[in-house]
N, C-alpha and C positions, 0 to 999 in steps of 0.2 A: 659340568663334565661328567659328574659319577655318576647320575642320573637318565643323561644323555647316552653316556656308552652303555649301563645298563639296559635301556628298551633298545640298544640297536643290536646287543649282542642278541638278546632275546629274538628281537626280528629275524636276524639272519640264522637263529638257531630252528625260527619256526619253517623257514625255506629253505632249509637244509643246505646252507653254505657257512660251510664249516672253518673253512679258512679266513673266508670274512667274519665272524663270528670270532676269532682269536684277535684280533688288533684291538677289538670295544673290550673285553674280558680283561688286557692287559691293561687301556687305561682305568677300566672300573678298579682294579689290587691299586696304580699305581696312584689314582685320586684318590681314593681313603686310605692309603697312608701318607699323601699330605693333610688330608682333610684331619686325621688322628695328631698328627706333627703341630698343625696350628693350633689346635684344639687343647692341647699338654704344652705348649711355649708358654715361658722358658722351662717348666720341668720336663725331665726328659723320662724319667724313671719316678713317680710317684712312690713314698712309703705309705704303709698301710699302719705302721707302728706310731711313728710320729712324723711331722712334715718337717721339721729338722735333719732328717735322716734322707731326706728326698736327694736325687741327683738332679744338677740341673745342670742348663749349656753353660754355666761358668765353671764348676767344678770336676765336671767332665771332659773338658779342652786338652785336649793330646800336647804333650810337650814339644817346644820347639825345636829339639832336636831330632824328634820325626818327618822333619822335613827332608833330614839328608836319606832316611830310611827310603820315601817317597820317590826320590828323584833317582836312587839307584834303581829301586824296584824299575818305574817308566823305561830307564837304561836296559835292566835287563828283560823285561818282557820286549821291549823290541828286538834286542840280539833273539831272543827264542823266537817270536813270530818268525824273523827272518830265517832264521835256522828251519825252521817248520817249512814254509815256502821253497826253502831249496831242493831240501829232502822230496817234498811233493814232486816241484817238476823234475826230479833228475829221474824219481824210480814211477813217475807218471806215465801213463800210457796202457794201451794193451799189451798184453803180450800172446806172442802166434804159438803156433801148434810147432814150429822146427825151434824156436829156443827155449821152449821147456823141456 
């Protein structure tokens, strides 16, 4: 995949399509950093000091009571999106030259 969207962003940069040239670009960032993720599994954070001192996915695990953190966040980003969508369509539109 990182290779493949590499020569294709390349291609479509060389034909001047720019827009198609942005979807290969994203998966080229998004494939090497799995390709970096599997490469460092299980450390997630190397030390340079001692390997002792490294973080890895077991001692880095979010506590469980970040879950309820989690499920209000989801809660409130939807109450906002939806707030955000109201506000759009209610002051949506043009407006003419007699109600300004």
């Amino acid at each position: 995949m990182v290779f493949g969207s590499l020569v294709t962003m390349f291609w479509a940069l060389s034909k001047a399509k720019e827009k198609i040239a942005f979807v290969p670009s994203c998966l080229y960032i998004c494939g090497m950093l799995v390709v970096a993720a599997f490469a460092l599994y299980p450390v997630v954070l190397p030390s340079s000091v001692d390997p002792a001192y490294s973080l890895s996915i077991y001692n880095t695990a979010a506590a469980p009571g970040l879950t309820v953190a989690m499920r209000w966040w989801l809660v409130g980003t939807i109450l906002a999106l939806g707030c955000f969508v109201f506000i759009y369509r209610l002051f949506g539109g043009k407006i003419r030259e007699s109600e300004a």
